[in-house]
N, C-alpha and C positions, 0 to 999 in steps of 0.2 A: 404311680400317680404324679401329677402336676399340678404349679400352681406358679406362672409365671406375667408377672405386672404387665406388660405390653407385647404378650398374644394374642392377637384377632382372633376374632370366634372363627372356627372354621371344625375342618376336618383331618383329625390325626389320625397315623396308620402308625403298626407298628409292624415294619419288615424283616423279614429273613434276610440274610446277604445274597442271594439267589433273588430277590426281591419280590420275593412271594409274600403277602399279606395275611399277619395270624391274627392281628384284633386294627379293630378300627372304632373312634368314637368320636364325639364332637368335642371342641371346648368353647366354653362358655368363663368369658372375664377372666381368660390366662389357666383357668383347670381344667384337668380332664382326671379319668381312671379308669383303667384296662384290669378287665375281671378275668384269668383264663384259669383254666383247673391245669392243676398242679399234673395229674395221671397222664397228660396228654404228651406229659416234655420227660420222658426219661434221665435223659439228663440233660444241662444246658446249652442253648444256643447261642449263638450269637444276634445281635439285635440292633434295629437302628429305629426312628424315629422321624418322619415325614409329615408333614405339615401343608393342607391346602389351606387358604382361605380363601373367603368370599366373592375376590377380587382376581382369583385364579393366579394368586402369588404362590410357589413353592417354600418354602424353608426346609433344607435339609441341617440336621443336630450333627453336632460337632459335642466333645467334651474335655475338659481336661482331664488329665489322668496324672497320675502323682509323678511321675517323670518329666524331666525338662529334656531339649533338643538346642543345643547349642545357647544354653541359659534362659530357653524361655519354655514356658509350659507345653509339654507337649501335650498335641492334640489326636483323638481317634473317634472313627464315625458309628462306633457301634459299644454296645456293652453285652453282657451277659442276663441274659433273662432268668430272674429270680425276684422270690418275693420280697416285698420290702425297699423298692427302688424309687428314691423321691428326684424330682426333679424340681428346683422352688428358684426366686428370684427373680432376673430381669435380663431378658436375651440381649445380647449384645453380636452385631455384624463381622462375620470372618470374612466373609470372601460375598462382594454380589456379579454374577456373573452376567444378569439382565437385569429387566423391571419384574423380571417375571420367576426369576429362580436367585434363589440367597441361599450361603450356608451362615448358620446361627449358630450361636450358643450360652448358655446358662453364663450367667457371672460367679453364679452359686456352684461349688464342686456340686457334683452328682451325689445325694446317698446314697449309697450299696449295700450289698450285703457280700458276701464272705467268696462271692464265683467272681465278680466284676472287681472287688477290690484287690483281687489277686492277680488279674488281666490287667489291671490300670499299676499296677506296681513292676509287673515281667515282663511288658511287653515288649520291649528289647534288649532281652537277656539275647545268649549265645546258646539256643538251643541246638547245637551240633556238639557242644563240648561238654564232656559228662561229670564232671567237677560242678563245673557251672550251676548245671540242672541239678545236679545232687544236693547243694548249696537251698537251692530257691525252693525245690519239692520241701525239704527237710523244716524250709520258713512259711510253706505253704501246702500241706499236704493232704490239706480237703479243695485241691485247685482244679478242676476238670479244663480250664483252660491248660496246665500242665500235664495232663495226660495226652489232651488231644495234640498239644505238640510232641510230645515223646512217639507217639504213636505218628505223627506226620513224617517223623524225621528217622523212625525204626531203622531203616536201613544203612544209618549213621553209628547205630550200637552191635555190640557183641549181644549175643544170647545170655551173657554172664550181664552184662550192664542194664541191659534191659528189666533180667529178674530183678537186679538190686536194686535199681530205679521205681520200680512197680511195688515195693514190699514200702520203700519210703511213706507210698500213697495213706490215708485211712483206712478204716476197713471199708465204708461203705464206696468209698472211691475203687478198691479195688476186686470189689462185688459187682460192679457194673458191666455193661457190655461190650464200652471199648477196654478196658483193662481186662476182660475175660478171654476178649481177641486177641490181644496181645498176648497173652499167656499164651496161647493156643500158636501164635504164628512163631513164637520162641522158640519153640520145640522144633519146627521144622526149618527154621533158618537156615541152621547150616549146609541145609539139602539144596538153596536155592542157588550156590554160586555157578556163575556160570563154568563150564565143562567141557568135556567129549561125548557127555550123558546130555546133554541140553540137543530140546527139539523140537524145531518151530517149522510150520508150512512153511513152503516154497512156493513159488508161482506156478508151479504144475500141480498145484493141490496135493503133495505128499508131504508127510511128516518125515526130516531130517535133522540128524545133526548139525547143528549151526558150526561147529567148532570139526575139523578133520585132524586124524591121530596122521604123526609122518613128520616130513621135512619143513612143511612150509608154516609159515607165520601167519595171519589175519589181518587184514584191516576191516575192521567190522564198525559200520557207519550207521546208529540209529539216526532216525529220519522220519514222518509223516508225511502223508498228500496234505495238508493241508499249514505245513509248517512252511511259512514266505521263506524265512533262509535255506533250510533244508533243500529246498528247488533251485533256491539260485546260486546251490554249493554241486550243484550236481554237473553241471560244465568243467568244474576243478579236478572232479572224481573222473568223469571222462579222461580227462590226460593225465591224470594219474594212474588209471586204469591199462591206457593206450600203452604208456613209458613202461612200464614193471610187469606186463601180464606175462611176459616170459621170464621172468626174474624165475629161477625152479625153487625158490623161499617164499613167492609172493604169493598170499591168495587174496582174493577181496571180497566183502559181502557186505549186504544192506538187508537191516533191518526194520520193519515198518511200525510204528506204532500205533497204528491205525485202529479204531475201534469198526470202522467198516470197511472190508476186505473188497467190495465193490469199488471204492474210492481209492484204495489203493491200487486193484486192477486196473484202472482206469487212468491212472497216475504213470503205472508202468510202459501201459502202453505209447502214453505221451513219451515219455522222457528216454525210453529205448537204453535203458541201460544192461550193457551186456554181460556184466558179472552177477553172481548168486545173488537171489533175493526172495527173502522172509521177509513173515509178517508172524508178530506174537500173539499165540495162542491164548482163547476166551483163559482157559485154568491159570495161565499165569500170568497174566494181564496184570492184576494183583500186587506180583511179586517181579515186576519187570525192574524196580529201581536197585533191589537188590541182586538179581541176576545179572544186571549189569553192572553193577558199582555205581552208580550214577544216579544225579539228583533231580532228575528228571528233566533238566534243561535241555533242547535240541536243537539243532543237529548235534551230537555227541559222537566222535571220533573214538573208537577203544583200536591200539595195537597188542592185539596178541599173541604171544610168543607159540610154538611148536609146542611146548609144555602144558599148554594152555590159561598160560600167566597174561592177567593183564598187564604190560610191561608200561604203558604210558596210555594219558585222555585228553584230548583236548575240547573244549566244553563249545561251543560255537561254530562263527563262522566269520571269520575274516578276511573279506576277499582281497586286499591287500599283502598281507601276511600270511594268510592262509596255506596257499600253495607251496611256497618256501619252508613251512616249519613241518608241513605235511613232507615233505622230501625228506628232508631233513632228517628226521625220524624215523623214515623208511630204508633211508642207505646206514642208518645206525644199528637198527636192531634185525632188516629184513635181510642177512646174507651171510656169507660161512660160520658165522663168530656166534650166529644166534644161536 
């Protein structure tokens, strides 16, 4: 609910970060209040706050949260949907970008309840380091915003860290269905690293091994049709491809991240690249961040050794630099010594 001094009557929404619309009402003299049943939200979302009035002005909600950003309050556009959430005061202008869209915000902190007060306190924590998180879960352990980062960042933990992480939780925290998946993806972790057992289509529609047992090494390049750098790294892989394809240590492959294999075909055909090339399979689409080590960022460079060790990653694409640390890398690990 709300209740804020110098709100035009208008029309509030209350959005998804997907920006789908789950209640909508008017306000009238700065109030409004959103009725929604409780049964509908398993557990919480995320949530923000839009604002038309009359005069087809936008106000998008800003709020403090109890962290500062280089001494001053920092700010974030959404909370945690729970009951109990007051919004009261007197909005004051962050940012107006026309006559016709503003972002706003409460002068008055938000009141919360126990999901948002724990987002407005961790929201820049270092959720990669397991200390860290063990720290905050342990001062917050009814937080679903900290599961659903543990669970964001899974492929960042052992199987051991994760359980230890997950028991921190409450119980009914760890009764739930992203902590139940987590349980369930634990157990199979260690099956997902990448391998000589790893096996994703190829562009002649068969299922192969991504990774070959023998002498030679990998440069295994994930990639999308629809990823701008990844395309415009694919010139540098040409004459990387061109210089080393007779190197008897060198192999090369591209992997596609694609969720549609038409756009990818359609990608290959463009780009004519003549080393092996995959696309990951619907089953572990899933588990692609930990079958590669990687955080999902692309283009993603893995060198892998003949052992089938990732030996070294390089996370982008620097057409500058790029080409040179790519060589580089390659006369270090791809020849008799490997």
């Amino acid at each position: 609910m709300g209740n804020l001094d110098n709100l035009p009557d208008g029309e509030i929404q209350l959005v998804q970060l997907d920006k789908s619309i789950i209640g909508s009402t008017t306000t009238i003299k700065g109030k409004f209040h959103f009725f929604l049943k409780k049964e509908e939200f398993a557990e919480p979302i995320f949530v923000a706050l839009e604002h038309l009035d009359s005069n087809n002005v936008k106000r998008l909600f800003g709020f403090k949260t109890r962290l500062t950003l280089n001494g001053k309050p920092h700010f974030l556009s959404n909370f945690m949907l729970e009951d109990g959430i007051k919004i009261n005061g007197k909005l004051e202008e962050f940012i107006s970008y026309s006559d016709k869209l503003k972002i706003v915000f409460p002068n008055k902190e938000i009141e919360t309840g126990e999901q948002t007060e724990a987002y407005f306190s961790t929201y820049s924590l270092n959720r990669r380091d397991y200390t860290t998180l063990k720290k905050t879960i342990e001062k917050f352990p009814n937080s679903f915003y900290l599961l659903f980062e543990l669970e964001k960042n899974k492929h960042e933990f052992t199987k051991e860290n994760i359980s230890s992480l997950l028991s921190l939780f409450s119980k009914q925290i760890q009764l739930s269905n992203t902590a139940q998946k987590l349980k369930s993806y634990s157990v199979i972790k260690d099956s997902l690293i990448l391998s000589f057992n790893t096996k994703l289509v190829s562009n002649d529609n068969s299922l192969k091994p991504v990774l070959v047992k023998g002498e030679k090494s990998t440069l295994l390049i994930l990639w999308a049709s629809w990823c701008g750098p990844c395309r415009k790294e694919i010139p540098m892989l040409k004459e990387i491809y061109k210089k080393n394809k007779n190197n008897p240590y060198f192999r090369m492959a591209s992997v596609s991240l694609d969720e549609d294999s038409k756009a990818w075909k359609k990608a290959l055909t463009i780009e004519k690249m003549e080393w092996e090339q995959f696309i990951i399979t619907h089953e572990l689409k899933a588990y692609q961040n930990d079958i590669f080590q990687f955080d999902g960022s692309i283009p993603t460079t893995l060198f892998v050794g003949k052992n089938g060790k990732i030996l070294y990653k390089i996370r982008g694409f620097d057409v500058k630099d790029g080409p040179t640390q790519t060589e580089q890398i390659i006369n270090k690990y791809f020849n008799l010594n490997n």
